[in-house]
TIMIPA-442820 format. One record per residue (C-alpha): x, y, z; chain; residue number from 0; residue in three letters. Coordinates in Angstrom, 2 decimals, m for minus. Layout:
TIMIPA-442820
PT         u         v         w   chaine   num   residu
PT         X         Y         Z        A   NUM      ala
...
This chain:
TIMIPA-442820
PT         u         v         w   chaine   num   residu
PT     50.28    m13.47     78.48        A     0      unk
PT     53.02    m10.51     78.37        A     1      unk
PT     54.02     m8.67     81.25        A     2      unk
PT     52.27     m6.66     82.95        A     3      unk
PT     52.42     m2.73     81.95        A     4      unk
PT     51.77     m0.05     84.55        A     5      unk
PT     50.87      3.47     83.44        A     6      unk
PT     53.19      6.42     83.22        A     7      unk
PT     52.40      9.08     85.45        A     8      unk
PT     52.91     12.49     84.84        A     9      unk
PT     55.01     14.90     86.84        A    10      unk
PT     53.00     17.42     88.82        A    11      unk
PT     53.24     21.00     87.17        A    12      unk
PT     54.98     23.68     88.96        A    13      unk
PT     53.11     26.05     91.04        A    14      unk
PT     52.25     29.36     89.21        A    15      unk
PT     54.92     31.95     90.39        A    16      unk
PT     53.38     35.43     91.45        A    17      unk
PT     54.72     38.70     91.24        A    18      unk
PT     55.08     38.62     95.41        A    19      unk
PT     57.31     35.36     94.21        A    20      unk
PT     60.12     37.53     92.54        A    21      unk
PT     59.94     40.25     94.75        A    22      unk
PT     60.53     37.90     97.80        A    23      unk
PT     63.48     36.27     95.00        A    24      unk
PT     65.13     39.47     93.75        A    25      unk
PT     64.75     41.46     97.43        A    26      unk
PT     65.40     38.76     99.73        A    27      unk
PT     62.41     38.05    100.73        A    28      unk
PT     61.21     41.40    101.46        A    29      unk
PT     58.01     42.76     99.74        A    30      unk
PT     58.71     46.06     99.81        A    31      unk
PT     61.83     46.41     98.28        A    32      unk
PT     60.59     46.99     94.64        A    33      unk
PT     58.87     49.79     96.16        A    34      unk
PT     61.62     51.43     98.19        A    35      unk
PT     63.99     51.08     95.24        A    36      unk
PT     61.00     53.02     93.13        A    37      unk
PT     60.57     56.11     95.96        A    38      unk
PT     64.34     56.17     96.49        A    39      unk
PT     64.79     56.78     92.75        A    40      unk
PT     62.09     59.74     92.96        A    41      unk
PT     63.67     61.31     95.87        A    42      unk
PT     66.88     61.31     94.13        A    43      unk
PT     65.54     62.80     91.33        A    44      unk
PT     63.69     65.13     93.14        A    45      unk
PT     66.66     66.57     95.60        A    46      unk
PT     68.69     66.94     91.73        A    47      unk
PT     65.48     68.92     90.62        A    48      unk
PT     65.75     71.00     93.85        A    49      unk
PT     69.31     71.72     93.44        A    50      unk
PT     68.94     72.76     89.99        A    51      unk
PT     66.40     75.17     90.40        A    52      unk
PT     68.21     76.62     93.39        A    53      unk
PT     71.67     76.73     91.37        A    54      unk
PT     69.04     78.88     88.52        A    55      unk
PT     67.31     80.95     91.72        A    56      unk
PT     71.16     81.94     92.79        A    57      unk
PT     72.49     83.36     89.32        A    58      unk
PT     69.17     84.69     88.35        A    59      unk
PT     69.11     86.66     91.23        A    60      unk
PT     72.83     87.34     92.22        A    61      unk
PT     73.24     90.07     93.85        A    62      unk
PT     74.72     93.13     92.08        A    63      unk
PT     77.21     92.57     94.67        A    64      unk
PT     78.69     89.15     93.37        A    65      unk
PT     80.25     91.33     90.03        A    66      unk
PT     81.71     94.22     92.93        A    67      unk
PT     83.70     91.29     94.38        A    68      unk
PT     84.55     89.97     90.91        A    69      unk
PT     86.00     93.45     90.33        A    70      unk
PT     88.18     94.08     93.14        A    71      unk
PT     89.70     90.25     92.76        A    72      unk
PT     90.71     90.94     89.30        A    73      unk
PT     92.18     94.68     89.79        A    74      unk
PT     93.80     93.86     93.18        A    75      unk
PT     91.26     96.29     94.82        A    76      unk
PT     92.58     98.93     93.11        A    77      unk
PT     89.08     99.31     91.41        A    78      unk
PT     86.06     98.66     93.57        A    79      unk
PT     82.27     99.35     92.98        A    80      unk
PT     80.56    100.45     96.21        A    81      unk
PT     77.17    100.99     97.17        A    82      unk
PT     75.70     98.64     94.80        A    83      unk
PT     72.25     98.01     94.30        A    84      unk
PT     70.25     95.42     91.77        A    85      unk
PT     71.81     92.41     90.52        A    86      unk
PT     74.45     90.89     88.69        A    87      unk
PT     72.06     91.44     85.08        A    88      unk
PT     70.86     94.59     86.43        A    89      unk
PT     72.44     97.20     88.95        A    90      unk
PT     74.41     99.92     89.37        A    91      unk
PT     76.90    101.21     91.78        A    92      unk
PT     79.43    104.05     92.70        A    93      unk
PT     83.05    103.24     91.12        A    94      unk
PT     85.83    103.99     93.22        A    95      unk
PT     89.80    104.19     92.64        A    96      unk
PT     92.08    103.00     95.93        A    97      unk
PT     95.50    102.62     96.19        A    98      unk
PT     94.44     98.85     96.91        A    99      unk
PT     94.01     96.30     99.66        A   100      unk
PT     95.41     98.64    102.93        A   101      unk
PT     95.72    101.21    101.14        A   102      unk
PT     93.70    104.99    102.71        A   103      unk
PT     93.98    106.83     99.39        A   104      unk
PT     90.65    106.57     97.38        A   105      unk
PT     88.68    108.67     94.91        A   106      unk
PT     85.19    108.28     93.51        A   107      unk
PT     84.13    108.67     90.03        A   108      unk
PT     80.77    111.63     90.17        A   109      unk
PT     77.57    109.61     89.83        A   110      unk
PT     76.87    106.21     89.80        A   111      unk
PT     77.83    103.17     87.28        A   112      unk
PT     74.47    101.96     85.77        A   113      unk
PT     74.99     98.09     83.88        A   114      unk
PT     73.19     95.28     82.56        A   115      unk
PT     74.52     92.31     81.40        A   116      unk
PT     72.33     89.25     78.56        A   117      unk
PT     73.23     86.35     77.01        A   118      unk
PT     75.10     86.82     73.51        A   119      unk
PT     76.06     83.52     71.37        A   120      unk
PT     77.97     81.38     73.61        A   121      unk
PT     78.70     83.77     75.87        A   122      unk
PT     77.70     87.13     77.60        A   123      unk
PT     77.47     90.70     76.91        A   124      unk
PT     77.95     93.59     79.79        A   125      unk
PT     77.05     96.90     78.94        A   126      unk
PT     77.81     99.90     81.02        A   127      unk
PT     76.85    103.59     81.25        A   128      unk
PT     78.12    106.65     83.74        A   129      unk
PT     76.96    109.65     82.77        A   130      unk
PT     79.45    111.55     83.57        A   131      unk
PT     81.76    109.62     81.48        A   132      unk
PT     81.02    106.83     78.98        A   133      unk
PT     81.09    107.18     75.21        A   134      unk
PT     77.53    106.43     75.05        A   135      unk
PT     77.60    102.35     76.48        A   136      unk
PT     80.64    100.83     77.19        A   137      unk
PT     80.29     97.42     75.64        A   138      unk
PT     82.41     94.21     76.84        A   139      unk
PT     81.93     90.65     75.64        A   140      unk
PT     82.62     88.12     78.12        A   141      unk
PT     83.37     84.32     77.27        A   142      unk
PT     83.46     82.33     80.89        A   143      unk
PT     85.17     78.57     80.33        A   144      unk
PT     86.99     76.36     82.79        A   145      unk
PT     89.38     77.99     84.49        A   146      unk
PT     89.19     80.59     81.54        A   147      unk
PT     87.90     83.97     80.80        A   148      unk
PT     88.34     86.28     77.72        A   149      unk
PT     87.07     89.34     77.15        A   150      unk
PT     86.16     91.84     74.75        A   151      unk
PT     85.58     95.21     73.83        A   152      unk
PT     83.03     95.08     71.16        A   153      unk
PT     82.29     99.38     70.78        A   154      unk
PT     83.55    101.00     67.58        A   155      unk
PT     83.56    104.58     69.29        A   156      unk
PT     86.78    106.09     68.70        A   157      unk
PT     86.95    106.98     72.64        A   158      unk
PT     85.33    104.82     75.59        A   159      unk
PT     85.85    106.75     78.57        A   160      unk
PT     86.28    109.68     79.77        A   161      unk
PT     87.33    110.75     83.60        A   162      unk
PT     88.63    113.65     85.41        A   163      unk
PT     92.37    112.94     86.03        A   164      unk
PT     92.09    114.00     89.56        A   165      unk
PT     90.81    110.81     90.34        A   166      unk
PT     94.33    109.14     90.11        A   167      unk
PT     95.18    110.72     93.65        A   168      unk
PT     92.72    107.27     94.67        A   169      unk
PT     95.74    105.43     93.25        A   170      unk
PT     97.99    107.03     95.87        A   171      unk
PT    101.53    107.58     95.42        A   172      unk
PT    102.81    109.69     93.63        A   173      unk
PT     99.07    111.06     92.13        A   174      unk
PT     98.05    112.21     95.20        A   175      unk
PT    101.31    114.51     95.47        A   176      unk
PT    100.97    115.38     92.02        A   177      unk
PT     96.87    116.47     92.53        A   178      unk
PT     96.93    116.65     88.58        A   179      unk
PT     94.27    118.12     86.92        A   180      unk
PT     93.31    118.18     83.23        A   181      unk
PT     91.35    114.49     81.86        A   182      unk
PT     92.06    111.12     81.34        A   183      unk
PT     90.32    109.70     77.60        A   184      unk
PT     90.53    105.46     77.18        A   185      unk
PT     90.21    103.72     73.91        A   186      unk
PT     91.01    100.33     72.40        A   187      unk
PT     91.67     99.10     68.95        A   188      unk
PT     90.50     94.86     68.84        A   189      unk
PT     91.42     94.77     72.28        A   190      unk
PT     90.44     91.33     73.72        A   191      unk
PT     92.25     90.06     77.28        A   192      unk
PT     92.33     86.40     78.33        A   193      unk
PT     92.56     84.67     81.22        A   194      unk
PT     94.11     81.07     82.30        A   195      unk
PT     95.35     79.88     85.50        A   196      unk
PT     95.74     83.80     86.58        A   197      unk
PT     97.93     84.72     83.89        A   198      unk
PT     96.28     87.49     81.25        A   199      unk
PT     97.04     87.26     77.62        A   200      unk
PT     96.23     90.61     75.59        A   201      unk
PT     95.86     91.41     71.80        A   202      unk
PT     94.78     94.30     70.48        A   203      unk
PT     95.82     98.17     72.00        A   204      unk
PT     94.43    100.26     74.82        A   205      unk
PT     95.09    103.53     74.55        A   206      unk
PT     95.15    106.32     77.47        A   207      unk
PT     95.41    110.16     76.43        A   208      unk
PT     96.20    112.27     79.44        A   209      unk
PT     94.54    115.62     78.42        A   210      unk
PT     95.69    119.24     79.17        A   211      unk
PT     97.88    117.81     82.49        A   212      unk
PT     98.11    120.33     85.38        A   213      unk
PT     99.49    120.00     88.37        A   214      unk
PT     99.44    121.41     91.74        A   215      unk
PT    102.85    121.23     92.61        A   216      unk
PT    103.41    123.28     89.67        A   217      unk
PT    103.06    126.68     88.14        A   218      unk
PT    102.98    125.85     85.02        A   219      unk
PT     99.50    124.64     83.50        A   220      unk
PT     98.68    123.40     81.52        A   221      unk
PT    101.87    120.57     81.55        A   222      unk
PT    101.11    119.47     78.05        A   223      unk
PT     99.26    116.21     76.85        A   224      unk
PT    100.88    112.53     76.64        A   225      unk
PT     99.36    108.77     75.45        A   226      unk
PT    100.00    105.93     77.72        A   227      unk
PT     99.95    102.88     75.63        A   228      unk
PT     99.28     99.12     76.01        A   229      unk
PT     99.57     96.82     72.81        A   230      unk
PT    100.21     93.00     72.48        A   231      unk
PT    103.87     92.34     71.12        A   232      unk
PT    103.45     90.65     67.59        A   233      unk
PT    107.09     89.31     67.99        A   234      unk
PT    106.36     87.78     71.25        A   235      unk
PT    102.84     86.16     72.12        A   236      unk
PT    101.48     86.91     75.36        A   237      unk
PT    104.28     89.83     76.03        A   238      unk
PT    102.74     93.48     75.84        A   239      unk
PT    104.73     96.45     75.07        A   240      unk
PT    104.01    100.25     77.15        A   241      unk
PT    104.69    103.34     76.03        A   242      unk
PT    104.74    106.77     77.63        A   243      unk
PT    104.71    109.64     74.26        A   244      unk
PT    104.40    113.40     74.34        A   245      unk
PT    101.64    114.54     72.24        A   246      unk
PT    102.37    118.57     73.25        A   247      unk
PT    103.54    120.66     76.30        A   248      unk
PT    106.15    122.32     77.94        A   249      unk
PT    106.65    119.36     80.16        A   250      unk
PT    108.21    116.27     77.88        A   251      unk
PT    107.80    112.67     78.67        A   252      unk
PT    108.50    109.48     76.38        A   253      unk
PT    109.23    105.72     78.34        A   254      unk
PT    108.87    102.10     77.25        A   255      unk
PT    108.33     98.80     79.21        A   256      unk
PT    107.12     95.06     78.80        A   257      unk
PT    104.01     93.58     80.67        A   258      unk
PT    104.12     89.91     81.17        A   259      unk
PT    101.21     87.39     81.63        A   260      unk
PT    102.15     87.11     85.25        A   261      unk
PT    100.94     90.63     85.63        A   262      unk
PT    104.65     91.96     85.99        A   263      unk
PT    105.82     94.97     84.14        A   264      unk
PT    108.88     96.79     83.74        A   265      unk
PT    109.17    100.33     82.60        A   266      unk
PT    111.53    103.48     82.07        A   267      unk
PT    110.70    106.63     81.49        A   268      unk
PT    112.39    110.38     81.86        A   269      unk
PT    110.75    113.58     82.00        A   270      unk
PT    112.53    117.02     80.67        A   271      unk
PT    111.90    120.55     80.74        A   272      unk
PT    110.91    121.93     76.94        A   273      unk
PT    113.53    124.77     75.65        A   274      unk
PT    113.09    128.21     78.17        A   275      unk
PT    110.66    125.70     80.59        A   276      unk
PT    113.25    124.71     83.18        A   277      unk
PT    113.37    127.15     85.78        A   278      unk
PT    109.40    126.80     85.91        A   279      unk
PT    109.27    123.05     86.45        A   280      unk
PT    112.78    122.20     87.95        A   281      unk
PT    110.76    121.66     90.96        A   282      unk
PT    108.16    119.36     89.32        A   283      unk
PT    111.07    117.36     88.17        A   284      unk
PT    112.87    117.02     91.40        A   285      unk
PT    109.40    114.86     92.57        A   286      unk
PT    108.89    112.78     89.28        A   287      unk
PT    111.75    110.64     89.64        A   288      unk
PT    115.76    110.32     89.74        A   289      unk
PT    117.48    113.40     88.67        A   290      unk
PT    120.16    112.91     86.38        A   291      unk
PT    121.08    116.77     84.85        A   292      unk
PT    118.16    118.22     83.36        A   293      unk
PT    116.06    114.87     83.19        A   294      unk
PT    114.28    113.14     86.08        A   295      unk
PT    114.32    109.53     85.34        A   296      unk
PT    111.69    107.08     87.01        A   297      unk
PT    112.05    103.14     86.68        A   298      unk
PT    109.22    100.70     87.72        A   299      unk
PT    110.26     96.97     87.88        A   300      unk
């Protein structure tokens, strides 16, 4: 007889493991953790919802007064818009010269700035009317990026604006000696400006024709009629070159100058007295600038 042969018994089978099993594995031991992780992750996602729509509330309805401050940062207050009502897409406002931050001197354009401003490819289209002196709308392209801004004048009027020059006596010194009267016409040819870091970069030309000059100060009127021009230097990018030309009159004035990205310019100009004239505006000329014989001279930078 062999020996004797007991029979194998089978391990026991592990307990079934329930979903309260992992939850008590993954969170410690604590049921509810799934769940908090789950209504964290919606309240996140809500409060980034929230924020969103707010950020779209803001800029849908910015006030017309966001683009006013916009203004006065980028012209050193020298241009402000007051009075504004509407928004940034859709307002108006009065537009005001000042002989900047400080400054007492300032002069307001008649009637009120009207502009709206849409979405255009990748970037943003303002267009502006004054009755009293647009060509029609004044059109400007703007392309926002970081820390960058570029803008454009996309009209194909042959003139843009057109202003009273007595305004410049909002500028101060020496305009609001001068109390000139006559008008002040602004074009551009491809003019686009671009900003980076605070330092502008211009191609293209503005052009400003002062029309039909007078001036209190003197007897003589009208002065004649001169072009003030801005154009990008070809020869050296980012430079841009100014010229002061004398288109007619009895009073002559011619100057050039450089304007650097930095915003700093240098310029020389002289003023004379046309043939049989100089009697009649020596006094004119003593307040223009620098005498030197029978030309005042006047040097900025």
């Amino acid at each position: 007889m062999g020996p004797l042969r007991w029979p194998k018994r089978k391990p026991p089978a592990p307990p079934p493991v329930s979903l309260q099993t992992v939850q008590d594995s993954v969170f410690g031991g604590n049921v509810n953790g799934l769940r908090n992780v789950r209504q964290d992750s919606s309240r996140r996602w809500a409060a980034a919802g929230a924020l969103a729509g707010l950020a779209g509330a803001l800029l849908l309805f910015a006030p017309a007064s966001w683009l006013a401050r916009a203004l006065a940062s980028a012209t050193g207050e020298h241009l402000l818009i007051v009075d504004t009502r509407g928004s940034i897409w859709r307002g108006s406002g009065v537009l005001v010269l000042t002989g900047g931050a400080g400054s007492r001197d300032a002069a307001a354009l008649p009637g009120r700035l009207h502009w709206r401003m849409a979405l255009k490819g990748l970037g943003l289209q303002l267009a502006a009317r004054q009755e009293c002196c647009t060509n029609g709308e004044l059109l400007l392209g703007l392309q926002p990026g970081l820390g960058r801004l570029a803008i454009t004048v996309d009209n194909r009027t042959d003139w843009l604006v057109r202003l009273p020059a007595g305004v410049l006596s909002g500028l101060g010194t020496p305009w609001n000696t001068l109390q000139l009267g006559g008008s002040l016409r602004l074009s551009a040819r491809e003019l686009r400006l671009e900003s980076a870091q605070g330092r502008w970069r211009q191609s293209g030309a503005l052009d400003l024709d002062l029309l039909n000059l007078s001036s209190r100060v003197s007897t003589v009127a009208p002065l004649g009629s001169y072009r003030f021009s801005v154009a990008a230097d070809p020869a050296s990018p980012g430079l841009s070159t100014l010229r002061l030309s004398t288109l007619e009159g009895a009073l002559q004035l011619s100057g050039a100058g450089t304007l650097n990205p930095g915003g700093k310019s240098r310029f020389t100009g002289e003023a004379s007295a046309a043939p049989g004239r100089e009697e009649a505006l020596n006094n004119l000329l003593n307040i223009i600038g620098r005498r030197q014989g029978s030309r005042s001279v006047l040097t900025i930078g």
